[in-house]
C-alpha positions in Angstrom: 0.0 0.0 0.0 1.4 3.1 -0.8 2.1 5.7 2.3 -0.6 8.3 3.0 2.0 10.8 3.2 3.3 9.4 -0.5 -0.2 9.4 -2.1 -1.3 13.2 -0.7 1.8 14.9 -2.3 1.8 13.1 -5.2 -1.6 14.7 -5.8 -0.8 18.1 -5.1 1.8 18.1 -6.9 -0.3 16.0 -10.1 -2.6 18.6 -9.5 -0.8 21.9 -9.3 0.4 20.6 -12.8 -2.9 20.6 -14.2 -3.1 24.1 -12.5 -0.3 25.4 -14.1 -1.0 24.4 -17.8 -4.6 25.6 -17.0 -2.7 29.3 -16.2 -0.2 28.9 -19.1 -3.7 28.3 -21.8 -5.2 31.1 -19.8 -2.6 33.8 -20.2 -1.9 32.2 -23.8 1.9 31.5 -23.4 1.1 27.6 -24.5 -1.4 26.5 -26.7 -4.2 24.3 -26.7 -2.9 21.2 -29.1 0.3 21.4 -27.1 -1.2 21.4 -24.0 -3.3 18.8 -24.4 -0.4 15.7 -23.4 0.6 17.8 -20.4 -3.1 17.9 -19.3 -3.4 14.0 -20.1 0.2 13.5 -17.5 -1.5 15.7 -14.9 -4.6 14.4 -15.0 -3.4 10.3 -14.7 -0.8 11.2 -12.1 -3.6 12.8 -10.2 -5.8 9.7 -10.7 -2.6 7.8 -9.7 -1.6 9.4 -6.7 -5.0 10.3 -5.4 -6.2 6.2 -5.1 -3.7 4.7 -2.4 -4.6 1.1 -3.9 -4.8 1.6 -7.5 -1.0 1.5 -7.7 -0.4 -1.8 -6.2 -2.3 -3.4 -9.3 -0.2 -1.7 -12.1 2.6 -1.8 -9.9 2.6 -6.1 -9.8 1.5 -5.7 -13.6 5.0 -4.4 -13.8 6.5 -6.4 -11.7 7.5 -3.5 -9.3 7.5 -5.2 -5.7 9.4 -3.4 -3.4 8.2 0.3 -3.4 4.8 0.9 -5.3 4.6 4.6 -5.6 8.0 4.3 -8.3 5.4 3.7 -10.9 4.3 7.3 -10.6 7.9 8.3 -11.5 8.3 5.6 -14.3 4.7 6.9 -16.0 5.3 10.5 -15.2 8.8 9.4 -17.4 7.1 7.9 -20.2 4.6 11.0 -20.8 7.6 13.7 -20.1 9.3 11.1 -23.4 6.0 11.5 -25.2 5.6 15.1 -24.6 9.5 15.6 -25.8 9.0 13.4 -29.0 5.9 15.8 -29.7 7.8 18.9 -29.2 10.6 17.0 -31.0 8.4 16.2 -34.6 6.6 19.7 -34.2 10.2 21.7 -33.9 11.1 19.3 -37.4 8.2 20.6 -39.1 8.9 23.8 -38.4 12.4 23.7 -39.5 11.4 22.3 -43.0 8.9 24.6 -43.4 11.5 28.0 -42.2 13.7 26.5 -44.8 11.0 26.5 -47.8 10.0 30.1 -46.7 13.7 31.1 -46.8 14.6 29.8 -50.1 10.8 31.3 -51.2 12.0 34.6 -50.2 15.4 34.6 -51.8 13.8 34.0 -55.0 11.5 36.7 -54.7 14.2 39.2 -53.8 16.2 37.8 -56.9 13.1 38.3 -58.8 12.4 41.8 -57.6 16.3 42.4 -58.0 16.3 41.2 -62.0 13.0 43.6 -62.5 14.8 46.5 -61.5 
């Protein structure tokens, strides 16, 4: 069973997450689709760390014996990896597409150049 103490900050601290991202949309220094897998971590590790029992099951599912609550850690992990690889395809995409609007704009100028 995981510790009272173990389970409450775990929520608080789950929660102030969702908090934060909730201030972040709010004041429109991160947007919505980006948001949206922080949200998704916050909310589970709430859910997580709020029922004392419900790690125990995913815990033996896998195969963590000795110290239950590590699960929180290993999924907060695996979202914080999701979140990067996100970040990771959207910061690609935006690179391609700076390079097709550079070379799109050095044409232009040449074009404008050979006009004058």
């Amino acid at each position: 069973m995981t510790p009272l103490a173990v389970s409450i900050l775990g929520a608080l601290a789950s929660f102030a997450l969702v908090l934060f991202v909730f201030e972040l949309i709010r004041s429109h220094r991160l947007r919505e689709r980006y948001a949206l897998l922080w949200l998704v971590t916050g909310l589970v590790l709430t859910a997580l760390s709020a029922s004392r029992g419900g790690l125990n099951p995913i815990a033996g599912w896998l195969g963590v014996t000795g110290y239950p609550p590590a699960v929180l850690f290993a999924v907060g992990l695996l979202f914080v990896i999701a979140v990067l690889l996100h970040y990771s395809t959207v910061i690609s995409r935006l690179s391609d597409q700076n390079t097709i609007l550079a070379q799109r704009l050095a044409l232009l100028e040449h074009e404008l150049r050979s006009r004058s």
